[in-house]
C-alpha positions, -999 to +999 in steps of 0.1 A: +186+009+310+210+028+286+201+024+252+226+023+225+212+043+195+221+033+158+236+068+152+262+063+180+269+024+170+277+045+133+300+069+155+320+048+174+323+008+170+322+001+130+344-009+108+338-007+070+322-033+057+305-047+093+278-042+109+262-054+140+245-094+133+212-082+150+211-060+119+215-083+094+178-095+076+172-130+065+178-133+023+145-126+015+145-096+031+181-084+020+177-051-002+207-066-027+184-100-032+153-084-030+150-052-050+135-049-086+154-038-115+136-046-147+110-022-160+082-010-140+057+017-137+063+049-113+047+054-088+017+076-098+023+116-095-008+139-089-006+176-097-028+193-077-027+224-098-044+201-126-078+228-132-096+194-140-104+186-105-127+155-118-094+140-130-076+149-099-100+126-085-098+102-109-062+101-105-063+095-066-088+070-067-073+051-089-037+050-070-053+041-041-066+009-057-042+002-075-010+014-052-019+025-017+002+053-026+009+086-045+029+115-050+015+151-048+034+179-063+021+214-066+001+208-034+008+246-022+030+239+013+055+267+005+089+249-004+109+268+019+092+259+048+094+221+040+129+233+037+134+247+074+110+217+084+138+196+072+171+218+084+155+218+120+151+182+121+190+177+107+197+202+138+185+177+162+197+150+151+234+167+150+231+175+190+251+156+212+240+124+219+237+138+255+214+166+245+192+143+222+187+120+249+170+147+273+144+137+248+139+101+252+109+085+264+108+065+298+115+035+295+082+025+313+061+050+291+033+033+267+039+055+239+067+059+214+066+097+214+100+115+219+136+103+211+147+068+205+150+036+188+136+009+177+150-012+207+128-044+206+137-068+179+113-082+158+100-123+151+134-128+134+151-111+161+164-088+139+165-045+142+160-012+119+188+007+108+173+037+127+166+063+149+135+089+156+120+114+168+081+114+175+058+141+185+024+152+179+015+186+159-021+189+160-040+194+181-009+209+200+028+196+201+030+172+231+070+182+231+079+192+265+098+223+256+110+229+291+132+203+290+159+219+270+158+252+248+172+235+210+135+221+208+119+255+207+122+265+170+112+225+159+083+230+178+079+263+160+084+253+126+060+221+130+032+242+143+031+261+110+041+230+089+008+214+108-015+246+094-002+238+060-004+202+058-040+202+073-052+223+045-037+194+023-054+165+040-087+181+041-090+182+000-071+150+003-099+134+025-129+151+004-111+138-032-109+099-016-142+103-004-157+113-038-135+086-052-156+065-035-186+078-048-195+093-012-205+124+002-172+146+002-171+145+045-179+112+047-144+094+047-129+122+073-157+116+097-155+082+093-116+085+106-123+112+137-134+145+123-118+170+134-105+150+168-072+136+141-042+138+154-013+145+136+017+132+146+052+134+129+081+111+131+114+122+120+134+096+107+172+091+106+190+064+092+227+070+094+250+059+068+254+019+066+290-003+057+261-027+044+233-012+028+228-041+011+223-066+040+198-042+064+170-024+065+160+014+081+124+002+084+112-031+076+085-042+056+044-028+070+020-011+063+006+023+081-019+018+116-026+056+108-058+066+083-033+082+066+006+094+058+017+123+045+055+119+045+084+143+028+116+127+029+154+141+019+171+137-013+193+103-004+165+076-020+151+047+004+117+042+002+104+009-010+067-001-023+057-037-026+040-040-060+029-072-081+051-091-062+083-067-063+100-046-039+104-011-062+120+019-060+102+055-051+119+080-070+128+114-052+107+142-066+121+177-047+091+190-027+070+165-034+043+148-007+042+108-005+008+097+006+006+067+022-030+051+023-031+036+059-049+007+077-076+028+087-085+041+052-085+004+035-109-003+067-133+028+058-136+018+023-139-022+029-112-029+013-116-009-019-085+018-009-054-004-004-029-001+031+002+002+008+031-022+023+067-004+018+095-007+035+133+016+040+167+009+025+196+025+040+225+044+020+266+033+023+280+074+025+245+093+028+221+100+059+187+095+046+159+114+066+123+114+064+094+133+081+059+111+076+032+130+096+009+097+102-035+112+107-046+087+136-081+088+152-089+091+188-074+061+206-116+055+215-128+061+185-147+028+165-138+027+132-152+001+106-166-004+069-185+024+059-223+017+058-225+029+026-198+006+011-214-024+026-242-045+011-250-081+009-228-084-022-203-068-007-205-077+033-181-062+060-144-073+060-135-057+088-148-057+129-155-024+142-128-013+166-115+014+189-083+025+173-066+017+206-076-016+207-064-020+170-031-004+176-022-025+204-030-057+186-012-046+155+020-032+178+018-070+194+017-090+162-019-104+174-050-111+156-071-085+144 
């Protein structure tokens, strides 16, 4: 079945100020009725260059109660190469549609990994202003770089960008876990140890006649452990936050980190899975690269022993991140 991708709907069927009705969210999820504008707090920025590693820690722990979320600057991935990272990605996405779709995934596959969409609609039958491309980068790329040549030097660049950002999420994991008052391995373990994978969506939301009537992503939170995303300069990302959708503001270089499902699961609750959401822009492409850290599809993962007491009893079952994916991916109980 031919798929009809929301970068070619921007190419060749809209008019100015219409878009397709299976686009358009209910009010109250309408970025124009939705968004925040009256004074709030940023979210918070951690510089990791800060010699006072205590209040590094300090500093993370504390977003991730209070947040979910945080920005990391000075985290020592060289800029240019989150710069290349970014111009490869914009290479892709300006193939021909043809050429992009030697990419796709079967239509019969059980993953999302390679080109697409997000084809099925969601309870409201409504869709996301937006395209992808999804691929693991450690352990190895699961690109298939036989299939066409122009996926060569993105497969290149990710497999240094993957060295980089692991030596990010290894003091990342050993701050949260100390945060916790835990051993400093004890929270990386707890999400698969060395067996993470790392596996990076790229993002692209196309310029929208009606930014203010649909969404790139809608609102959820993050299956993964963790996120570490960089996105481009066009603003879009969205954090719910005492009971307002609010703004992220662009910091050049900067790493988001998303605290994901797995994570608030480790610490029973104590580290928040921050729920967000993506705004499109009216004249601007917005792009994003969010590298989500997922255990082994068989690996069990529930409340840390340590965090668990009968004051403060499990909240979670213990399950094999397949099973929870699959339930979470199908809207069913947890």
């Amino acid at each position: 079945m031919e798929v009809e991708r929301v970068q070619a709907i921007v190419s060749s069927s809209l008019t100015e100020d219409n878009i397709p009705t299976e686009f358009i969210r209910p009010e109250d999820e309408q970025p124009a009725i939705t968004t925040f504008h009256g004074p709030i707090p940023d979210i918070p920025v951690i510089d990791f260059s800060d010699p006072d590693q205590d209040n590094i820690i300090r500093l993370i722990a504390n977003a991730c109660r209070d947040w979910g979320i945080f920005q990391v600057v000075n985290h020592g991935i060289p800029f240019d190469l989150i710069q290349t990272l970014q111009l490869v990605g914009k290479q892709f996405f300006n193939l021909p549609q043809e050429e992009k779709e030697v990419y796709a995934k079967p239509p019969s596959a059980h993953t999302i990994e390679g080109y697409g969409s997000k084809v099925g609609e969601d309870v409201n039958g409504k869709k996301n202003w937006s395209d992808y491309l999804f691929h693991r980068i450690w352990p190895a790329s699961c690109i298939n770089t036989s299939s066409g040549p122009k996926i060569l030097l993105l497969t290149a660049v990710n497999e240094e960008y993957a060295q980089e950002v692991r030596k990010v999420v290894d003091k990342l994991f050993k701050w949260l876990s100390i945060g916790l008052g835990l051993e400093a391995d004890v929270l990386k373990e707890g999400a698969g140890g060395e067996e993470i994978e790392y596996l990076m969506k790229i993002n692209y939301y196309p310029p929208c006649p009606r930014p203010d009537l649909t969404l790139g992503v809608a609102s959820h939170t993050d299956l993964s452990a963790m996120t570490v995303l960089v996105p481009n300069e066009v603003p879009g990302l969205q954090v719910f936050k005492d009971d307002h959708w609010i703004d992220a503001k662009y910091i050049p270089g900067a790493l988001i980190v998303h605290i994901g499902d797995q994570i608030e699961i480790l610490s029973n609750g104590k580290y928040k899975s921050v729920l967000h959401r993506t705004t499109v822009d009216k004249k601007k492409t917005r792009m994003s690269w969010p590298v989500f850290l997922e255990p082994p599809g068989e690996f069990v993962v529930g409340s840390l022993p340590q965090l668990v007491d009968p004051q403060n009893p499990p909240k979670y079952k213990p399950k094999k991140f397949k099973d929870y994916s699959y339930c979470k991916l199908n809207k069913l109980p947890q």
